[in-house]
N, C-alpha and C positions, 0 to 999 in steps of 0.2 A: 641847657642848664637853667637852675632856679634863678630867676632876678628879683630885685627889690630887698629893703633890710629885713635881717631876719630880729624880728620882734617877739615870737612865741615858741619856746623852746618846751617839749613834751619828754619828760622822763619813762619809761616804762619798763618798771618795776623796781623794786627797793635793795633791801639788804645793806649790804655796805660799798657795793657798787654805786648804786641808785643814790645813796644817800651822801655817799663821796663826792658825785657827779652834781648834785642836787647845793649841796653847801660850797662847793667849790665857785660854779655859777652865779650862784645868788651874792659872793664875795668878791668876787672879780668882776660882774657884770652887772653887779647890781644897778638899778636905773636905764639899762640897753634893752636886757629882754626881762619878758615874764616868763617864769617857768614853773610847768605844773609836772607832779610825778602820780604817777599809776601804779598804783600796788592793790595786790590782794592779802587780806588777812587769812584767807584757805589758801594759799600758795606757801608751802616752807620756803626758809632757805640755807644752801649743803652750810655753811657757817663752817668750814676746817681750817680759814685764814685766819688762826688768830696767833699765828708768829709772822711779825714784822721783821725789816729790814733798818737799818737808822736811815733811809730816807724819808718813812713817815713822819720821820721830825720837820722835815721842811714841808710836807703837807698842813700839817697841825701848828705849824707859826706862821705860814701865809691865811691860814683861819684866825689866827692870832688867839690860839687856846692856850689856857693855864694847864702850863703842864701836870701838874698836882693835882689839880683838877680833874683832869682828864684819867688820868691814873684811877683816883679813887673812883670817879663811874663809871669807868670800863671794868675795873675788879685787875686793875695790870700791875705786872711786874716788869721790873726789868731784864732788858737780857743782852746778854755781852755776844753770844755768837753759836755757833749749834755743836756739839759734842756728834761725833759717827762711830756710834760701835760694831765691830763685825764687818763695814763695808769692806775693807778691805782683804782680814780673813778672822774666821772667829778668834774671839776674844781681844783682839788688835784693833786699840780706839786713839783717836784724833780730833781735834779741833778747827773749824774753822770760826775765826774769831774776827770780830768787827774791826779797823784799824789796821795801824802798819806792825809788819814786823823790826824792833829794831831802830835806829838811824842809818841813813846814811852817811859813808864818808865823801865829801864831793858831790861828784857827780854817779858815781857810784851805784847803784841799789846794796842797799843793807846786805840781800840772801846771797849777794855773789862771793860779799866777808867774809858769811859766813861757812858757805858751801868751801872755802880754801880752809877755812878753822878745823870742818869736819875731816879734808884730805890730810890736813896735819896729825886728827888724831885727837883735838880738842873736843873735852865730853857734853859741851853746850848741845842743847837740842834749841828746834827752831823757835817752841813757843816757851822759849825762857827768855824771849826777845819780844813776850808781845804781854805791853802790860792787862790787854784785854783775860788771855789764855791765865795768867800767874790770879789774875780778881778771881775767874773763874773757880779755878781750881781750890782759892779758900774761901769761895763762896761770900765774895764779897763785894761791894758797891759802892761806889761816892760819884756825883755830877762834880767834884770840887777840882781844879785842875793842880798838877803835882810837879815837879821840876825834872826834867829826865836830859841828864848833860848841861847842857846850855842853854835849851830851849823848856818852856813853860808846855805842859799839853793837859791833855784826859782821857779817860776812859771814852770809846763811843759806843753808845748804845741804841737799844732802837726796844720792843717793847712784845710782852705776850700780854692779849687782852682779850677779850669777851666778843665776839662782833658784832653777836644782837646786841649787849650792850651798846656797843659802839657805833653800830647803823641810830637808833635811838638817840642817843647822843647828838648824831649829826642830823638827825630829822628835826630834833627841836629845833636847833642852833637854824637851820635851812627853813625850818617854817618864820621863827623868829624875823624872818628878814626878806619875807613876802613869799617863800617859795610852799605854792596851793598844794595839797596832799590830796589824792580824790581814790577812796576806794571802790574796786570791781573790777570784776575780770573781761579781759578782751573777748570779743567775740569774733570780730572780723579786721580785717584793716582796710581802709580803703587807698586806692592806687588814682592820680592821674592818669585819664586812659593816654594823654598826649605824654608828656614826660616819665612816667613810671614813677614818682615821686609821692612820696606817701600824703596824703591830704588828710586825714583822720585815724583812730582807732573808734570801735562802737564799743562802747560795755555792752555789761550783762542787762543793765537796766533801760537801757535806749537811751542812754546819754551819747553822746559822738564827742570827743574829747579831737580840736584841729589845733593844728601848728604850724608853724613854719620849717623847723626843724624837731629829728627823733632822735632820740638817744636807747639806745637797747640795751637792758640792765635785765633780761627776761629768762639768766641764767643756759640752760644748757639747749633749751626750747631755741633761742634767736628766734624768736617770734617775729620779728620784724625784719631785721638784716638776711636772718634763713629764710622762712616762710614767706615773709612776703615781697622779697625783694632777692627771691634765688639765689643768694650767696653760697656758695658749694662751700666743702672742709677740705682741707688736708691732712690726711692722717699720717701723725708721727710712729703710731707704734709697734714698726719693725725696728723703730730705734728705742722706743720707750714702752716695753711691752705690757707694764700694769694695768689694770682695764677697771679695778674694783678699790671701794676704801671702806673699810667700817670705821665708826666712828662709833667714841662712848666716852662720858666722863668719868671721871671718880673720884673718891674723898682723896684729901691731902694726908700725908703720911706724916708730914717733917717740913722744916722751913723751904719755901722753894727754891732752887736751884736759879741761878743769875743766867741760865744758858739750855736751849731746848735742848732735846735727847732727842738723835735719829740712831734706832736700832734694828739692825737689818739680821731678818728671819731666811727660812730657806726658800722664800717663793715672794718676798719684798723687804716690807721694814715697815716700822712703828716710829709714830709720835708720839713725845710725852711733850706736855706744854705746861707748866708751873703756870696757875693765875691764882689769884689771892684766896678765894674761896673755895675752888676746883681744882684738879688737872685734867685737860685736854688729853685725849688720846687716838690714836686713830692709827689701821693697818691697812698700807695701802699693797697690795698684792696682783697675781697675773693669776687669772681664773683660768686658763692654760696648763698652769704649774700646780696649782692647788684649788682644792673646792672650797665654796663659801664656810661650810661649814669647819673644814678643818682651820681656813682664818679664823674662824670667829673665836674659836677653843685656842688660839695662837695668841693673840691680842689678849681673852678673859684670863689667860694662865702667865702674863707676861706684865699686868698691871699692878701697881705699887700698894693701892689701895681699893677698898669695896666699890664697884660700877655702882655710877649713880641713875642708869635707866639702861634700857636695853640698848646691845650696840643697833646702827644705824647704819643699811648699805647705801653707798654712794655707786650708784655704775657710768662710765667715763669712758670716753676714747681721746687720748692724747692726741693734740694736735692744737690748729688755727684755723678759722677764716681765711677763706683765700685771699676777702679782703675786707678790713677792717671799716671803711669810711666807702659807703656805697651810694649814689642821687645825696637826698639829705638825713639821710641815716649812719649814725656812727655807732659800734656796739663794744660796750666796755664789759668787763670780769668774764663770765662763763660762758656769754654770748659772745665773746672775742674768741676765744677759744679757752683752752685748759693744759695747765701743765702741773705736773701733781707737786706740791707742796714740801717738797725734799728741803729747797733753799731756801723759804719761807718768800715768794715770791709774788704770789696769788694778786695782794694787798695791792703790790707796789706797783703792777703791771696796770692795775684804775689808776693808779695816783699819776704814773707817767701818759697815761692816756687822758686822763683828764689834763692835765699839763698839756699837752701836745694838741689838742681839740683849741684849748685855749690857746693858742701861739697861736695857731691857725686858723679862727675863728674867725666864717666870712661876715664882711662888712657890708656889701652889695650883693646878696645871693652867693651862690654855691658855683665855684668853679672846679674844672678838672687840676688843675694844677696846686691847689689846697687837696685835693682828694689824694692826689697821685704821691703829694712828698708825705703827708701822715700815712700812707697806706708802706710806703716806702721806709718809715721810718720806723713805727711799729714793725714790721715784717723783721727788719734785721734784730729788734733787739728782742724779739721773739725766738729765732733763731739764734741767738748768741748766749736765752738764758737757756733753751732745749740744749743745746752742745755742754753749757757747764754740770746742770742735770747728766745727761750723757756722758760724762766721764768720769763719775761717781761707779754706774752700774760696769764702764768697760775695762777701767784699772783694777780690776779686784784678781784676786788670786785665790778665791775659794773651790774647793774642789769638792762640796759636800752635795748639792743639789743640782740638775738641769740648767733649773733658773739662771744658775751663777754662771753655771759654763755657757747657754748658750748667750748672755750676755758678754762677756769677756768675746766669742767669736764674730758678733755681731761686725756688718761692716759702716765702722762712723763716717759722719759729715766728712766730707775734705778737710774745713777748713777747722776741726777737731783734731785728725790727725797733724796739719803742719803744726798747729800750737805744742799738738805732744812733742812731736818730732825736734823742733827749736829749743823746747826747755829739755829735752832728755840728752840735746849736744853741748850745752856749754848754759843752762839754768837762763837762758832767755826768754823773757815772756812780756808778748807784743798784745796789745788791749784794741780792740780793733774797734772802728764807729760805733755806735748803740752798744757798744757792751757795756752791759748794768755793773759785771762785775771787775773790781779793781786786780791791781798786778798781784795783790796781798792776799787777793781768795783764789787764784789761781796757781797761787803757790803753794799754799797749803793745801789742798785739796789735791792737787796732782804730786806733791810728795807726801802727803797723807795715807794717800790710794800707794805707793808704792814706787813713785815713777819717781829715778832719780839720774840727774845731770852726772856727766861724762869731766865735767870740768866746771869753769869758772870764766867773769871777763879779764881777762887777761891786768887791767888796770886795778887789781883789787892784790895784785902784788908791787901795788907801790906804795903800801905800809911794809914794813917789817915783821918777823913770825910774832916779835915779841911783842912789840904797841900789838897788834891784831890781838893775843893773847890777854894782854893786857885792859886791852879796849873794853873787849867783850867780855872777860872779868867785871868790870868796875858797870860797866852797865847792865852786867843783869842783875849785880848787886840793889843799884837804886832803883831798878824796878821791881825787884824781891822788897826792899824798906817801902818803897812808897804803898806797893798792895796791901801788904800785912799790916798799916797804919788805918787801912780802910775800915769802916762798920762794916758789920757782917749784912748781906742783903735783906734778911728779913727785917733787920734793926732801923738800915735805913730807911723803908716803906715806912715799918711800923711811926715812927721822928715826921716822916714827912708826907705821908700820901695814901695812908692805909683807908682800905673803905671801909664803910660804916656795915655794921651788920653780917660782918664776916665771919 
């Protein structure tokens, strides 16, 4: 293993990995290491992350960024949660919304209330309980926090935004505070013949860029963790068969919507992403099921407004790294691996990994046992956000194309199925270690999709039919008054955060 402090930390390559990884560093460790990043200006990059999760907020206040700020140069809107049409079967759309559904009574969960409400006959639907789903729906927005029962709360959100904007963004802020930018493309990497442990990269220009530690931001290439340090893949896609995305923007139609749009076609589904001066588009598909071509005519016939440049193929094989954190190289975004951008996930999976680098960040050289719990740690919540993707495609009930059927036949994770299996006996739903997602997105989504409990906990008939009836009267009432009190979301950007030159 590597000994001595690690003093020189080498980035290689940008985007919003690279520049996630690059500002995160230069603010947590500033004065420990230096760190320099490697980009090329002829290198693109896929840029489809531009829906967040509201964990980026805690990314963006440990940088200590003005939010409003931020907004207006990334060109961002807010957004409450993702609308899915058709997953389940044409024309039958749902919500999955940031937040809880509801109060609890006690100890309780909220949906066990509710799910007795439904057995009685009560015409509440789920997301008349979720003050995120009711903003949504009339296209509305406040940060301002509103009274619900007894308790004070708010809307949570999290954000669609530009990501070359936002790689940008975070490169000044990262250069601002010593972290060296060096353009050119890698040519070789060089190895410790004794440790296998990377000692340099060479540019194009015969410069030798050395470190102490790598960070792999090199996109789908893993130049560094793949090539030069043999990290083999895992391929998910008997479980996640899409292999292709195109991507394309276009003009804005109408104010933007508070919430992305996933719209599922007969061979995958489309993004739409609301950002201030654009929308985001993009058709992620199984080139198995359908040709590029008839995607491309899928996506051009299915957009709100005129394409602002030609679409753009992304080609992809789902899956991971076998392993994340390899000698002294760790590789974040596409060089970690790839999961397609269904839950808007992309973003969050650098933010946790940069998180997790830093927890673990050795102090005396590079040990196995800082290697083994981040490889460990990653791996699960890799796996836990493939399974919530994966039962998106396996709960559907569409009978129109292949696609749909041989997904529904598909044989899921194990530990996919006990989750079905628990919440389909009695609306139990257990959140296992590393799961990114809360008991609140697993609920909607797996009743979204179709999948519906046998029963209820047993202790949610120790209200009365009537309080229960009553209950959930009077509260979906004040979250009906408190949304409809909201501006409308384009009002509030425009009040607080619109960009310039829009």
């Amino acid at each position: 293993m590597q000994t001595g402090r690690i003093r020189r930390v080498a980035i290689v390559g940008g985007g919003s990995a690279g520049w996630m990884t690059a500002a995160a560093l230069s603010k947590l460790l500033a004065g420990i290491v230096e760190v320099e990043l490697v980009e090329s200006d002829e290198i693109g990059i896929i840029g489809v992350g531009e829906a967040t999760i509201p964990q980026i907020r805690n990314f963006n206040d440990v940088l200590e960024l003005d939010e409003d700020e931020f907004i207006r140069t990334t060109r961002a809107t807010f957004k409450l949660g993702i609308e899915f049409r058709n997953w389940r079967s044409p024309g039958h759309a749902y919500l999955h919304t940031f937040g809880d559904n509801g109060m609890p009574l006690g100890r309780t969960p909220f949906h066990h209330y509710w799910l007795k409400a439904r057995q009685l006959g009560m015409p509440h639907t789920l997301w008349d309980f979720s003050p995120n789903a009711q903003a949504a729906r009339l296209g509305r927005f406040s940060r301002e926090p509103f009274e619900m029962g007894r308790r004070s709360t708010s809307l949570a959100w999290a954000f669609h935004f530009d990501a070359a904007l936002y790689a940008r963004y975070l490169r000044s802020y990262a250069e601002g505070r010593g972290v060296r930018r060096t353009e050119g493309t890698i040519t070789r990497v060089d190895l410790c013949p004794e440790s296998g442990f990377i000692r340099s990269v060479m540019l194009e220009s015969g410069r030798s860029v050395a470190a102490d530690f790598f960070i792999d931001c090199s996109g789908f290439r893993a130049l560094l963790l793949g090539e030069a340090l043999g990290v083999g893949y895992e391929d998910w896609s008997h479980w996640l068969p899409c292999n292709r995305a195109l991507a394309v923007p276009s003009a804005n139609v109408g104010p933007p919507r508070p919430f992305t749009q996933s719209i599922a076609h007969g061979a995958g589904w489309q993004w739409r992403i609301p950002l201030q001066h654009r929308t985001g588009n993009g058709h992620v598909f199984s080139s198995s099921h359908v040709s590029e071509d008839e995607a491309t005519a899928t996506l051009l016939a299915n957009l709100e407004g005129e394409p602002l440049a030609e679409p753009r193929l992304i080609r992809f094989t789902t899956g991971r790294r076998k392993k994340f954190w390899a000698k002294n190289c760790v590789a974040l975004g596409l060089a970690s691996g790839f999961l397609e951008p269904l839950e808007s996930t992309s973003i969050h999976l650098v933010q946790s990994g940069v998180s997790r680098l830093l927890s673990l960040f050795p102090n005396s050289g590079v040990n196995a046992a800082e290697i083994d719990e981040y490889n460990r740690q990653c791996g699960l919540e890799f796996a836990r956000v493939r399974d919530f993707i994966i039962l998106h495609y396996l709960a559907n009930e569409r009978t129109d194309s292949p696609f749909w059927t041989d997904c529904r036949n598909m044989a899921p994770p194990e530990d996919l199925v006990r989750k079905i299996a628990l919440f389909r006996a009695n609306g139990a739903i257990y959140r296992d270690q590393e799961d990114l997602f809360a008991e609140a997105s697993w609920l909607q989504v797996m009743y979204g999709q179709g999948i519906e409990p046998q029963g209820y906990h047993p202790m949610a008939d120790q209200i009365s039919d009537t309080a229960l009836g009553a209950f959930l009267t009077d509260l979906r009432a004040v979250i009906g008054g408190a949304t409809a009190a909201m501006p409308a979301h384009e009002e509030y950007i425009r009040s607080h955060c619109a960009a310039d030159h829009v």
